[in-house]
C-alpha positions, 0 to 999 in steps of 0.5 A, a space after each residue: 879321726 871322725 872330723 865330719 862327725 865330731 863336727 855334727 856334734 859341734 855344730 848341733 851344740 852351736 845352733 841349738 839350745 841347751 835344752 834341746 841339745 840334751 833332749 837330741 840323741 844321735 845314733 851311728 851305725 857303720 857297715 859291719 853293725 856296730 853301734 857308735 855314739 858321740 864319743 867314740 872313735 869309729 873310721 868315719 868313711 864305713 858309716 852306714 845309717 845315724 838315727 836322729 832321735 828327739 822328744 818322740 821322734 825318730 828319723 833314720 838317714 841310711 847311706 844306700 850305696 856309695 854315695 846315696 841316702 835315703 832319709 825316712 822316719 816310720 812314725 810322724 813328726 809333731 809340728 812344734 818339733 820339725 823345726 828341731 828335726 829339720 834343723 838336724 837333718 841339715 846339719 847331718 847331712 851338710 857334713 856327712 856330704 864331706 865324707 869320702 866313704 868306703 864301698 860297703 861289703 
């Protein structure tokens, strides 16, 4: 069961509205590669790396290690939309935080 996960999705849902919540779309990668979106089952303790992608805008949070990240984006960010892009972060990471992730191979 991916709890820390689906919780991301539930609190995303909460704190933003309707409009941007549609335009946000998150993207789950685990160790081996496989890619993963909102509804799947995954074992959540081999994530590996979430894109973040809102309006023209990509942030990459990537597990390095066993319990560090690195949190970057290759293009800049627009300034009406790094309250999104910052509100998003927070909420990913409050809850990726919770997880007792496995060592990667």
């Amino acid at each position: 069961m991916n709890t820390n996960i689906d919780n991301i999705f539930k609190d995303l849902k909460k704190e933003l509205s309707k409009d941007v919540y549609q335009e946000l779309d998150l993207v789950i990668y685990d160790n081996d590669g496989n890619r993963y979106s909102k509804d799947d089952e995954f074992k959540e303790e081999l994530f590996n790396r979430l894109f973040i992608n809102y309006e023209t805008n990509i942030v990459v949070i990537d597990r390095c290690g066993y319990s560090s990240f690195d949190i970057g984006t290759s293009i800049l960010i627009e300034q009406e939309d790094l309250e999104v892009i910052g509100k998003v972060i927070s909420i990913a990471v409050k809850h990726l935080s919770k997880i007792d992730f496995e060592e990667s191979n």
